[in-house]
N, CA, C and O of each residue as an XYZ file, in Angstrom:
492
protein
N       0.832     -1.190      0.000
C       0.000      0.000      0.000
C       0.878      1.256      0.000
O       1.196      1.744     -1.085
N       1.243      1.746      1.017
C       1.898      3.410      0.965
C       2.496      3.372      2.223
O       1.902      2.992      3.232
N       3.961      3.855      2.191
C       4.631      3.849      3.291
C       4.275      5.678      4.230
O       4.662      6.816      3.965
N       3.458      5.159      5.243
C       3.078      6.208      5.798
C       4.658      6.936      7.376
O       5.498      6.267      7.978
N       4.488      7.799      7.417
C       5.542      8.300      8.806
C       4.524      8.626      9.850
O       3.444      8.995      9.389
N       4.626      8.570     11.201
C       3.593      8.622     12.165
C       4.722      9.070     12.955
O       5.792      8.483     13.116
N       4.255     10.463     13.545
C       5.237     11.105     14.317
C       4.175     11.884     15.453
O       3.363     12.793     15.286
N       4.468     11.293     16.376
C       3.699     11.589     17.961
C       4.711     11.441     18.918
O       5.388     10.419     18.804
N       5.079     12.476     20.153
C       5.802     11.535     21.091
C       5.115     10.995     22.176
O       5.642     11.200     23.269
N       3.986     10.301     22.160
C       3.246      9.471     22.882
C       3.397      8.100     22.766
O       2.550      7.663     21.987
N       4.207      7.131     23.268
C       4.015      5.813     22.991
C       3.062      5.000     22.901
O       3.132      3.943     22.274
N       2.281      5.316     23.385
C       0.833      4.528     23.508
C       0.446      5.013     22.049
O       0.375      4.381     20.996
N       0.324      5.734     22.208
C      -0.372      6.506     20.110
C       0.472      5.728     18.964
O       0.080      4.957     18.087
N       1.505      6.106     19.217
C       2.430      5.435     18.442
C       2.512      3.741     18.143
O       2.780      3.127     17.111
N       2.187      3.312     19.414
C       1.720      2.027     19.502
C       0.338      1.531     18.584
O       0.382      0.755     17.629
N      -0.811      2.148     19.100
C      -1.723      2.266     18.565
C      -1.827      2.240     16.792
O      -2.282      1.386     16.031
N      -1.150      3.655     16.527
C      -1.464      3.956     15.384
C      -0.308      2.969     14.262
O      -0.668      2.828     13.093
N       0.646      2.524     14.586
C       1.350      1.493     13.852
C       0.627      0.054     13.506
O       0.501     -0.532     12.430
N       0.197     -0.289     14.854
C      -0.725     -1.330     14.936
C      -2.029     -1.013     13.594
O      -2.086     -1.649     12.541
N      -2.766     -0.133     13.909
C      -3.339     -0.330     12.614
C      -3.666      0.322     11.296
O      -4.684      0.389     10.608
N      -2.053      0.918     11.160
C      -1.531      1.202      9.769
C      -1.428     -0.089      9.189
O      -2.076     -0.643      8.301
N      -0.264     -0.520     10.038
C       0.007     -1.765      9.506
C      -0.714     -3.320      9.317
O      -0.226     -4.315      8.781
N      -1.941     -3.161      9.905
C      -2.967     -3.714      9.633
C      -3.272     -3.782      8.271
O      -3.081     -4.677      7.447
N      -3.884     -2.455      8.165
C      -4.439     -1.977      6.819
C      -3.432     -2.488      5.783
O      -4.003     -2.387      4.697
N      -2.440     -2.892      5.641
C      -1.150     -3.013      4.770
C       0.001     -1.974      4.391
O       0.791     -1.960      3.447
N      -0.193     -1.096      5.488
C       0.670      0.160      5.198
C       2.563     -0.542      5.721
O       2.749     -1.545      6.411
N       3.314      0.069      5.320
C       4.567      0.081      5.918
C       4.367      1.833      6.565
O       4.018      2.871      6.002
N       4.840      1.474      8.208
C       5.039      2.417      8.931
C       6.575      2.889      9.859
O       7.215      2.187     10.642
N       6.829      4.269      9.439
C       8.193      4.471      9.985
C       7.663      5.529     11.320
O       6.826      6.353     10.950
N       7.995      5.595     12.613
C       7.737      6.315     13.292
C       8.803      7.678     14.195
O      10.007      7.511     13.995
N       8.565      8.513     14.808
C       9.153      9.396     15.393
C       8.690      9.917     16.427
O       7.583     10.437     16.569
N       9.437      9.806     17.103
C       8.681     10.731     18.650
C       8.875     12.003     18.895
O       8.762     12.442     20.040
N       9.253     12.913     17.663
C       9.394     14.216     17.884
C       9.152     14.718     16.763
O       9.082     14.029     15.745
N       8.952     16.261     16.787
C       8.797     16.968     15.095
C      10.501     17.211     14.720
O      10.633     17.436     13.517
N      11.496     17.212     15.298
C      12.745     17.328     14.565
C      13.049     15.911     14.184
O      13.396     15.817     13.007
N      13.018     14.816     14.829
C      13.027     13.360     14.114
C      12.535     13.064     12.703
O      13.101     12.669     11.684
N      10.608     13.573     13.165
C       9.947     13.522     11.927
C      10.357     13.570     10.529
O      10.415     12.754      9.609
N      10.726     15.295     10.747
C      11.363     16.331      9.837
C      12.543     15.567      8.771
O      12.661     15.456      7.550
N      13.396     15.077     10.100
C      14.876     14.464      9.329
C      13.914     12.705      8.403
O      14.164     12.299      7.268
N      13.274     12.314      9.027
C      12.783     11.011      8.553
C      12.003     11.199      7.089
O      12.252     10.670      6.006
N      11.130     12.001      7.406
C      10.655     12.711      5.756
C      11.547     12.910      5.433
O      12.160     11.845      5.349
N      12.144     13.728      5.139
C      13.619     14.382      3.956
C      14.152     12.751      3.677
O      13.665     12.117      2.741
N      14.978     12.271      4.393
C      15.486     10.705      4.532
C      14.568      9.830      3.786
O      14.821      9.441      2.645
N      13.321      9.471      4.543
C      12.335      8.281      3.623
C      11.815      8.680      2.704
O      11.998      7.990      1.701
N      11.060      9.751      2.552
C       9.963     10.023      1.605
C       8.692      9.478      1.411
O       8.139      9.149      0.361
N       8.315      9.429      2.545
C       7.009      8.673      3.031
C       6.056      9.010      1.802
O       6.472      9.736      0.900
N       4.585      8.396      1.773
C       3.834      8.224      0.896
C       2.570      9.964      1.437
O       1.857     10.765      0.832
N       3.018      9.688      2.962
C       1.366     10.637      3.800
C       2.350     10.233      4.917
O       3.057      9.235      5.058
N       2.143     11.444      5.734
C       2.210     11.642      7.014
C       0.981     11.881      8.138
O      -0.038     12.528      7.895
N       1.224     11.361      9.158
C       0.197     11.436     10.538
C       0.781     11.932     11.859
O       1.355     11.199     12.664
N       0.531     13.585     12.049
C       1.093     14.563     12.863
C       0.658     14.785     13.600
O      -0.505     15.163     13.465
N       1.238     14.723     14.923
C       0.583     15.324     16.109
C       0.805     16.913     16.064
O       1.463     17.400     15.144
N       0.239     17.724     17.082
C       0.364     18.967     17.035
C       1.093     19.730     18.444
O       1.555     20.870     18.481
N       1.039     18.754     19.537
C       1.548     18.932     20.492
C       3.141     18.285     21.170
O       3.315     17.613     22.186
N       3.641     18.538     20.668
C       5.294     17.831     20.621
C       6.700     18.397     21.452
O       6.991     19.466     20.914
N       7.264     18.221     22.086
C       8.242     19.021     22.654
C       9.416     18.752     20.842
O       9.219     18.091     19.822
N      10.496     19.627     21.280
C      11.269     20.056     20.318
C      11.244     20.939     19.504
O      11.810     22.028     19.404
N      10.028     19.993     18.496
C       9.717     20.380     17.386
C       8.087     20.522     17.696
O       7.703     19.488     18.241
N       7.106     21.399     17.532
C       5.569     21.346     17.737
C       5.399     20.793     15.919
O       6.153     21.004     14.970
N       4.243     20.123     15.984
C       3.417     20.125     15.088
C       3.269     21.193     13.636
O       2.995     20.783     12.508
N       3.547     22.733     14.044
C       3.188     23.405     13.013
C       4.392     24.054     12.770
O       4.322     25.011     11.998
N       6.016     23.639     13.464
C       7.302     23.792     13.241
C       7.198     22.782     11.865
O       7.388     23.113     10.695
N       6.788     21.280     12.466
C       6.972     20.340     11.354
C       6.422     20.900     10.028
O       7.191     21.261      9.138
N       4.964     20.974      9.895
C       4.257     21.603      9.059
C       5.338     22.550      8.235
O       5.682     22.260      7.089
N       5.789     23.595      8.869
C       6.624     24.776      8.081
C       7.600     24.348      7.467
O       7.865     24.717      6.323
N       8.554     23.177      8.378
C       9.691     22.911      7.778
C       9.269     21.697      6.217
O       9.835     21.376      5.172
N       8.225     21.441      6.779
C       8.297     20.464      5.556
C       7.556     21.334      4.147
O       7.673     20.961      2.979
N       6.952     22.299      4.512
C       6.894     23.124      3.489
C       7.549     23.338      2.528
O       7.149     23.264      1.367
N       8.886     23.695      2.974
C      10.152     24.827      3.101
C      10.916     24.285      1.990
O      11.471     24.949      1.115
N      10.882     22.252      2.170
C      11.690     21.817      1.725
C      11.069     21.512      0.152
O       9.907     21.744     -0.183
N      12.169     20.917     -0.751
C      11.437     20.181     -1.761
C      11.052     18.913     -1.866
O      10.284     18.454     -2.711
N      11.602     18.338     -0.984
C      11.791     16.775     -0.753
C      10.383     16.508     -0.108
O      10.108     15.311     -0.188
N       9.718     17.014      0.310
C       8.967     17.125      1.451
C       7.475     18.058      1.139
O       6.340     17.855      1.570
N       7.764     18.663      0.624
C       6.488     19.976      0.255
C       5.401     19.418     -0.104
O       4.344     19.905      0.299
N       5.392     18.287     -0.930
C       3.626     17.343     -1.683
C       3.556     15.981     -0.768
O       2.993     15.086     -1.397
N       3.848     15.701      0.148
C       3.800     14.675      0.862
C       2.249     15.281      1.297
O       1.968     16.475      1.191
N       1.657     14.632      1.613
C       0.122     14.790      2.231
C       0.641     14.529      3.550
O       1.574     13.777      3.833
N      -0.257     15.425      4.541
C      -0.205     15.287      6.346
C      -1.715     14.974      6.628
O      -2.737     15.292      6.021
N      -1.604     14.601      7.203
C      -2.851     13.902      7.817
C      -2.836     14.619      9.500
O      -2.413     13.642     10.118
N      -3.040     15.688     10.529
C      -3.156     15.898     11.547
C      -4.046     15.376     12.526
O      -5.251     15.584     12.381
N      -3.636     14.739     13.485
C      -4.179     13.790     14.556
C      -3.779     14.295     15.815
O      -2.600     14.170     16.148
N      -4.657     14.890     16.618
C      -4.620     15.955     18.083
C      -5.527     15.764     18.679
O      -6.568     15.288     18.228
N      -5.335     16.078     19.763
C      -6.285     16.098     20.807
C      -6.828     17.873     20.891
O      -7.640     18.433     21.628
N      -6.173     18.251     20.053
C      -6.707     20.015     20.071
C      -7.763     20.027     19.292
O      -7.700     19.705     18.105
N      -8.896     20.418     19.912
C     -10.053     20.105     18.728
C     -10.208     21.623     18.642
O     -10.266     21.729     17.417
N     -10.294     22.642     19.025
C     -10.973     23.976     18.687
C     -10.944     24.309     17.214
O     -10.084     23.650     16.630
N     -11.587     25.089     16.478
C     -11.677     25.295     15.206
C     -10.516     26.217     14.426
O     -10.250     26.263     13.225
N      -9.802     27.081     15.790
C      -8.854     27.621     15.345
C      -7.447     27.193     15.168
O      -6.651     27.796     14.449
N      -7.018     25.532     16.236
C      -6.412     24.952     15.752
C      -6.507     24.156     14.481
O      -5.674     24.137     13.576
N      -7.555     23.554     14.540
C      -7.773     23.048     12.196
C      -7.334     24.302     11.656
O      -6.391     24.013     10.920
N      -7.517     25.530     11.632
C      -7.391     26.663     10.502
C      -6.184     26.863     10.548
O      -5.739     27.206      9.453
N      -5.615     26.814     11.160
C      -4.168     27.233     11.697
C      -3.009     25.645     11.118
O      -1.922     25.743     10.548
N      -3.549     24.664     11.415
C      -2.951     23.866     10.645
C      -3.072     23.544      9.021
O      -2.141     23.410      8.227
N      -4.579     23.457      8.750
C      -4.710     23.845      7.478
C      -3.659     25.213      6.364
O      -3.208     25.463      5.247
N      -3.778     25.619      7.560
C      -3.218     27.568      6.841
C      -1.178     26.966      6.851
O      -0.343     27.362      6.038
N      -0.978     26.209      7.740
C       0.334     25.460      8.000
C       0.847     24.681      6.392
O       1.956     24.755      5.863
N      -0.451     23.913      5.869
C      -0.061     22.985      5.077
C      -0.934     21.715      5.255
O      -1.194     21.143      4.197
N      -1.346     21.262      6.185
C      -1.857     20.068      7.058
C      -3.336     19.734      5.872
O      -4.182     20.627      5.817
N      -3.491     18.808      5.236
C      -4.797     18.217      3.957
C      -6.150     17.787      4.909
O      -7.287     18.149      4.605
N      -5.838     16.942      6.132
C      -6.575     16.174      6.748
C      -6.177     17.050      8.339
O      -5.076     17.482      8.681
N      -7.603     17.112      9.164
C      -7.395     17.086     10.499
C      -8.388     16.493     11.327
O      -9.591     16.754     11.351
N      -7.854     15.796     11.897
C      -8.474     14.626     12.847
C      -8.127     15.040     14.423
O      -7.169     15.664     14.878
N      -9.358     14.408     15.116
C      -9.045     15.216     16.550
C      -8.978     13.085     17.288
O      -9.535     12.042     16.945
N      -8.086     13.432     18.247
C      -8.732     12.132     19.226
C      -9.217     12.345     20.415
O      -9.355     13.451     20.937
N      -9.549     11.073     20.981
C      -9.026      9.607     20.757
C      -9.710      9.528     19.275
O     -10.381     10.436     18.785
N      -9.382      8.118     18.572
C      -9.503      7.851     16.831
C     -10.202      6.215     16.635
O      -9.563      5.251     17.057
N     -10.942      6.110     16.268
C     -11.306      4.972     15.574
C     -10.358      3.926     14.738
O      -9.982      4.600     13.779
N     -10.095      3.327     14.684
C      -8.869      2.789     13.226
C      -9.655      3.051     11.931
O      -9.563      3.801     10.959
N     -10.425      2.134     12.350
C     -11.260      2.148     10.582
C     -11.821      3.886     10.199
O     -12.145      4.034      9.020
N     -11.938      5.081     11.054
C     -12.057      6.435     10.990
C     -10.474      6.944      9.868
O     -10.424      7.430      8.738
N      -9.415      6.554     10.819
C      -8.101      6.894     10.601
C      -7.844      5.830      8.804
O      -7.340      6.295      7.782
N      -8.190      4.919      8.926
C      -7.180      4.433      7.661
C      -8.416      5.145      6.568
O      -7.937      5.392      5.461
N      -9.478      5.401      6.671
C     -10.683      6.008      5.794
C     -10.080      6.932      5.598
O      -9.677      7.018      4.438
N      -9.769      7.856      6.364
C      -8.891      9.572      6.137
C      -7.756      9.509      5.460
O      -7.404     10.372      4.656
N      -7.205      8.634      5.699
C      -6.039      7.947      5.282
C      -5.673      7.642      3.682
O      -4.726      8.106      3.047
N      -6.643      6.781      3.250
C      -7.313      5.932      2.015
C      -7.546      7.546      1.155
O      -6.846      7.826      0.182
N      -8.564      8.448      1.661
C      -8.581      9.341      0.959
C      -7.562     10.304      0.736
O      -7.370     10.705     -0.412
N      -6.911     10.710      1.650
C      -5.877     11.324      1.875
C      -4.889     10.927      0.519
O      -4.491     11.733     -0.322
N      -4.632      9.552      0.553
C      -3.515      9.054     -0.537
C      -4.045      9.185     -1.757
O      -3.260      9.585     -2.617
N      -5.334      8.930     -2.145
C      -6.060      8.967     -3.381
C      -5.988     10.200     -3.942
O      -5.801     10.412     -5.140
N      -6.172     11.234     -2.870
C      -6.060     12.567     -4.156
C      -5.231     13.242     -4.053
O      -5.337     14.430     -4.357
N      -3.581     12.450     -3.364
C      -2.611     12.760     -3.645
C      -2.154     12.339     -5.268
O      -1.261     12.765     -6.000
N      -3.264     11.245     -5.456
C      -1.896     10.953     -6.685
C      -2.108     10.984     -8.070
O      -1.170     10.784     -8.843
């Protein structure tokens, strides 16, 4: 299917959300920070990314910018997954770069649906 990057520093999420990427048939590379992330995109070239927004290091809409910035990195689709639900965090990530924003806790079959679409009208 599509090698997705999942960058949260929550282990449990991370746990979670590998579990059923890789269900779905995804290959999943993960990161527990937005400067990890950052270097792992540029490095892999993932298919879609799944971003948290709350991160020490690197936040969420650092990642967003830097992957803008780059070329390697700029058409990758993000998929945003937070626990920040207010409407001004979506606009603000949207306005970042971010295609998809998802609030949790998450469904799987919710997430690989967002997911599924997400990749489709990337390509």
């Amino acid at each position: 299917m599509a090698r997705v990057l999942v960058i949260d520093d929550e282990p449990d999420v991370r746990w979670m959300l590998r579990l059923s990427l890789e269900q779905a048939g995804h290959e999943v590379l993960v990161a527990d920070d937005g400067l990890r992330g950052v270097a792992m995109a540029q490095r892999q070239r993932p298919d879609a990314i799944v971003l948290d927004l709350m991160m020490p290091v690197l936040d969420g809409y650092g990642v967003l910018e830097a992957l803008g910035r780059d070329d390697r990195t700029r058409d990758v689709p993000v998929l945003v997954l937070t626990a920040r639900a207010l409407p001004e965090d979506e606009t603000q990530a949207t306005e970042a770069g971010a295609r998809r924003f998802l609030t949790k806790p998450i469904e799987p079959a919710v997430l690989n649906a967002a997911l599924a679409g997400l990749l489709a009208g990337s390509r």
